[in-house]
C-alpha positions as CSV (number, residue, x, y, z in Angstrom):
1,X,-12.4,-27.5,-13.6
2,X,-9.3,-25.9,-12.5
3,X,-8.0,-23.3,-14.9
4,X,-4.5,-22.7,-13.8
5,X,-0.6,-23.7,-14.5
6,X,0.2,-24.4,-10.9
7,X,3.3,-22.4,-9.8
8,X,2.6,-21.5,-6.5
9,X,5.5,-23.7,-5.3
10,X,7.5,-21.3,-7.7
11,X,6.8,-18.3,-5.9
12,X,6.6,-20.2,-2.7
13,X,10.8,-20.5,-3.2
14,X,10.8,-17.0,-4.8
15,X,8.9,-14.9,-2.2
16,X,11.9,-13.8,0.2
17,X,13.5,-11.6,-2.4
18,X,10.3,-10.7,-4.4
19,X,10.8,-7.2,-3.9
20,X,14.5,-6.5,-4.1
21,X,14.1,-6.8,-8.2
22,X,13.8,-3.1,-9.1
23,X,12.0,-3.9,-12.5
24,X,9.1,-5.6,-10.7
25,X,8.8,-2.4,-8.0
26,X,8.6,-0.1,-11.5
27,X,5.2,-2.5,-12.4
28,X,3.6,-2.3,-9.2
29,X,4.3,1.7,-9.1
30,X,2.8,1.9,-13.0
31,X,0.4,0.0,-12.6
32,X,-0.8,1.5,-8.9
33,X,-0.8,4.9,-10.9
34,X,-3.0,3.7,-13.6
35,X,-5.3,2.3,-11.4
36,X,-6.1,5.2,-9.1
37,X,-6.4,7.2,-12.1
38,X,-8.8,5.0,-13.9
39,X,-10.5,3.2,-11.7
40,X,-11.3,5.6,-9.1
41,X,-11.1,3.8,-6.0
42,X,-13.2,5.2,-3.0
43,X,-13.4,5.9,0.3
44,X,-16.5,3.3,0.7
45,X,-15.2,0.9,-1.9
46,X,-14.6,-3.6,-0.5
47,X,-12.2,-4.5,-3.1
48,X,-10.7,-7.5,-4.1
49,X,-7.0,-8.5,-6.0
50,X,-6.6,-11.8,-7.1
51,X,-2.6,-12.9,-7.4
52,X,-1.6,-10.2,-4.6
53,X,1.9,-11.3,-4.0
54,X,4.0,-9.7,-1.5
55,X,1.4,-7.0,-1.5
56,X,3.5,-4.5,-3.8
57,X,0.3,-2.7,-5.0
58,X,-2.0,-3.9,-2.5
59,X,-0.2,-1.7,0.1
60,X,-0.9,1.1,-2.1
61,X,-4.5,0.6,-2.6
62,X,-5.7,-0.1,0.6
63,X,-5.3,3.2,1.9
64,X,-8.0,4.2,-0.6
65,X,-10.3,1.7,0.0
66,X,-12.6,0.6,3.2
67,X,-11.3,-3.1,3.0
68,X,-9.0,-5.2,1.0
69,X,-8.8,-8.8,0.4
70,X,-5.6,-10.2,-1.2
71,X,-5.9,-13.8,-2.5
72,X,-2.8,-15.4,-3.4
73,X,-1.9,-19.1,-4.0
74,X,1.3,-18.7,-2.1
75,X,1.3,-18.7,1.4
76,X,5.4,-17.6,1.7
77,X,4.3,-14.5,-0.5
78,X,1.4,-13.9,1.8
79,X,3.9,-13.9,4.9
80,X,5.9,-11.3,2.8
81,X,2.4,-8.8,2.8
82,X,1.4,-10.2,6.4
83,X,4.7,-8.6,7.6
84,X,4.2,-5.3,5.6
85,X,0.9,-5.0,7.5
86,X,2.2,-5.6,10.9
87,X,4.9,-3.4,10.3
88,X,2.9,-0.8,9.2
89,X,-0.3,-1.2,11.6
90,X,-2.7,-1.4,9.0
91,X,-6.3,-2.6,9.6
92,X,-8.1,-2.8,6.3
93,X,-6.4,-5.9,4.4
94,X,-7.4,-9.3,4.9
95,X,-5.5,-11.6,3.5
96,X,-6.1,-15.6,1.8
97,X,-4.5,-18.6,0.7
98,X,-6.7,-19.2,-1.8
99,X,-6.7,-20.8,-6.0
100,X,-9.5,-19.2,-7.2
101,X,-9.0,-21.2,-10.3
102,X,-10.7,-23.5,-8.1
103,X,-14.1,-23.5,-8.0
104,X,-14.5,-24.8,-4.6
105,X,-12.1,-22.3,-3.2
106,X,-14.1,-19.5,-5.4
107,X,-17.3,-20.0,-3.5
108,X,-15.7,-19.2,-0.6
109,X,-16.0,-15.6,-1.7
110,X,-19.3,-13.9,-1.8
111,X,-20.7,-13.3,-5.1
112,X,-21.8,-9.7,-6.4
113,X,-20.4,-8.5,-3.9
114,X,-16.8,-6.0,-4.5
115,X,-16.8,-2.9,-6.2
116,X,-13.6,-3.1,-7.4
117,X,-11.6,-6.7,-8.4
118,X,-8.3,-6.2,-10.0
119,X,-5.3,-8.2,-10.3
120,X,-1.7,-7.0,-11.8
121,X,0.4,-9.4,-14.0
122,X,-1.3,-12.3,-13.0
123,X,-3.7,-13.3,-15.8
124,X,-1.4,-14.7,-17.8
125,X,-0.3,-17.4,-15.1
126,X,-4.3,-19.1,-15.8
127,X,-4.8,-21.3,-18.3
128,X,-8.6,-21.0,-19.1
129,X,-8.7,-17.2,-19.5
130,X,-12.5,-16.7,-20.9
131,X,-13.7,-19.3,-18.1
132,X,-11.7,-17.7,-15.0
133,X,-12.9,-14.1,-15.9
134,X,-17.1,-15.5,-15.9
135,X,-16.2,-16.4,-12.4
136,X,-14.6,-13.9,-11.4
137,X,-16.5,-11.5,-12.7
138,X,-19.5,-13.1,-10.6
139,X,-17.6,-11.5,-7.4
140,X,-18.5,-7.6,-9.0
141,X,-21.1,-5.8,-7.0
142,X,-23.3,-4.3,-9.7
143,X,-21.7,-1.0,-11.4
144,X,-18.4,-2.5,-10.0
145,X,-15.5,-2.7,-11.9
146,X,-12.9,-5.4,-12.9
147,X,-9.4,-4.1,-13.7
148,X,-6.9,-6.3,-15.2
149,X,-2.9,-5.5,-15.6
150,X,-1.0,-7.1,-17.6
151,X,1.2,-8.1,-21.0
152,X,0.5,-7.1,-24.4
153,X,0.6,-10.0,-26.8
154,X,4.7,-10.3,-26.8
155,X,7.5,-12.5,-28.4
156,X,7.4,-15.5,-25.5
157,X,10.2,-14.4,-24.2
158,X,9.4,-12.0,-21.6
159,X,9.5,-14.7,-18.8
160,X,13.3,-16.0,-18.0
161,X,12.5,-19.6,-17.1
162,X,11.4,-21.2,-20.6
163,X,9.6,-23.9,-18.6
164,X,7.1,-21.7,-17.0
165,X,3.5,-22.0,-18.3
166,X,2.4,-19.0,-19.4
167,X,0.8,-17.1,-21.8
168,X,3.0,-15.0,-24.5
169,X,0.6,-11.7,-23.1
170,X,-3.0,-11.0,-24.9
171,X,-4.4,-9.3,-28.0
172,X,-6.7,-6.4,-26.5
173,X,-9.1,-7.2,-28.6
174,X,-9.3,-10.9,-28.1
175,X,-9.1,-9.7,-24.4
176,X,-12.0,-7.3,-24.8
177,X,-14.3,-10.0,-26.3
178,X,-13.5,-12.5,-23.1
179,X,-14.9,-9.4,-20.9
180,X,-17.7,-8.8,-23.1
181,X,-18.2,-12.7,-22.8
182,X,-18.2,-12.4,-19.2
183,X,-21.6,-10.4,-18.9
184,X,-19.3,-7.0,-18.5
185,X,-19.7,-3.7,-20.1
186,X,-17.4,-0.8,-21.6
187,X,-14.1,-2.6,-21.8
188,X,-11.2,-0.3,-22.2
189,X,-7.3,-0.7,-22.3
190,X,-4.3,2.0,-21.6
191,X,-0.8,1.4,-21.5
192,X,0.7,1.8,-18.0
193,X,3.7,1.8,-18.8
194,X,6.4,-0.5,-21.3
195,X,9.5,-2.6,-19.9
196,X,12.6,-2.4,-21.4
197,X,14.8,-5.5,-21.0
198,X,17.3,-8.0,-22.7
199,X,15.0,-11.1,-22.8
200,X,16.4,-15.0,-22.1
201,X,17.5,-14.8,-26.1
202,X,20.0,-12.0,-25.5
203,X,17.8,-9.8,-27.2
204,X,17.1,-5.7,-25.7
205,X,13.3,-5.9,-26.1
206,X,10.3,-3.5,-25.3
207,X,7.1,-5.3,-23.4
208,X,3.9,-2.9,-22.9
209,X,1.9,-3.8,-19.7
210,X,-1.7,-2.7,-20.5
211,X,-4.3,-1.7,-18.3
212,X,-7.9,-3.3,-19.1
213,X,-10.9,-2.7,-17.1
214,X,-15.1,-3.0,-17.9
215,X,-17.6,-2.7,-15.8
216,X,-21.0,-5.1,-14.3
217,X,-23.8,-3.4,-15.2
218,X,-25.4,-1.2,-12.5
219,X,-29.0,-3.5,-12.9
């Protein structure tokens, strides 16, 4: 079963300007900050993010870290980060083309394995939510953790295109349950930070981006 909206042919168009939109550098800078302050990354740590993009918070990250692997379903977005690690001589991010809303593409990942998966506003682009976090929280190396950015439960009109398939954000608890439902442990939520914008119904509107992460347990 596949278990997302397909847009990667969205972003595929999108990709060459991702980063000049200075509300979507403020995200990847929030959300960076809440991660290394919750999740701890170390010096040891093989982490994964799922939904990578033009690599606006893997850049970040991988300095921390002993490897990287970005998955994204664009490949045009995945040229955008390519080119950030050329330019910048870094060694420790691999990078795939890969829907892991696929379960074929999924196994090509080794299970149990990361101590750290994370993704940042990309959850709410899959359509099965509770079945895409059992398999992805398969990936966790025992004790790892599984950190999850993204929108509060909002008004559905956060996203400017109307057409897009998306979800309107989550409850946190609803959210919790799906984690606890998932085998993981300890789930926990903090805001990293709240846009402020005039959404596609003219209206100025506040949108909190939460932080969520729980843990596999250590045996």
């Amino acid at each position: 079963m596949t278990h997302q909206w397909h847009s990667s042919d969205k972003f595929n168009r999108q990709a060459e300007g991702w980063d000049e939109n200075p509300r979507r550098l403020g995200i990847a800078e929030s959300v960076f900050r809440a991660l290394s302050e919750t999740v701890h990354f170390k010096a040891w740590h093989e982490v994964l993010e799922f939904g990578c993009g033009t690599g606006l918070v893997t850049m970040q990250v991988a300095p921390l870290v002993r490897k990287l692997t970005a998955i994204d379903t664009s490949h045009r977005m995945l040229g955008v980060l390519e080119g950030k690690i050329m330019a910048t001589e870094t060694k420790n991010i691999e990078s795939r083309c890969l829907d892991l809303t696929d379960p074929g593409e999924m196994h090509l990942l080794p299970k149990g394995h990361f101590n750290v998966v994370y993704a940042s506003m990309t959850l709410h682009h899959i359509d099965d939510t509770a079945a895409f976090l059992k398999e992805i929280a398969g990936l966790l190396a025992p004790g790892g953790t599984l950190a999850i950015a993204d929108l509060d439960h909002e008004d559905g009109y956060f996203h400017d295109d109307a057409e897009e398939k998306v979800h309107p954000g989550f409850e946190r608890r609803a959210l919790a349950t799906m984690l606890e439902a998932a085998g993981l442990k300890n789930p926990a939520f903090r805001t990293a930070m709240t846009v402020e914008k005039k959404n596609r119904a003219g209206r100025q509107a506040s949108y909190p981006i939460f932080l969520a992460t729980a843990t596999k347990p250590a045996a």
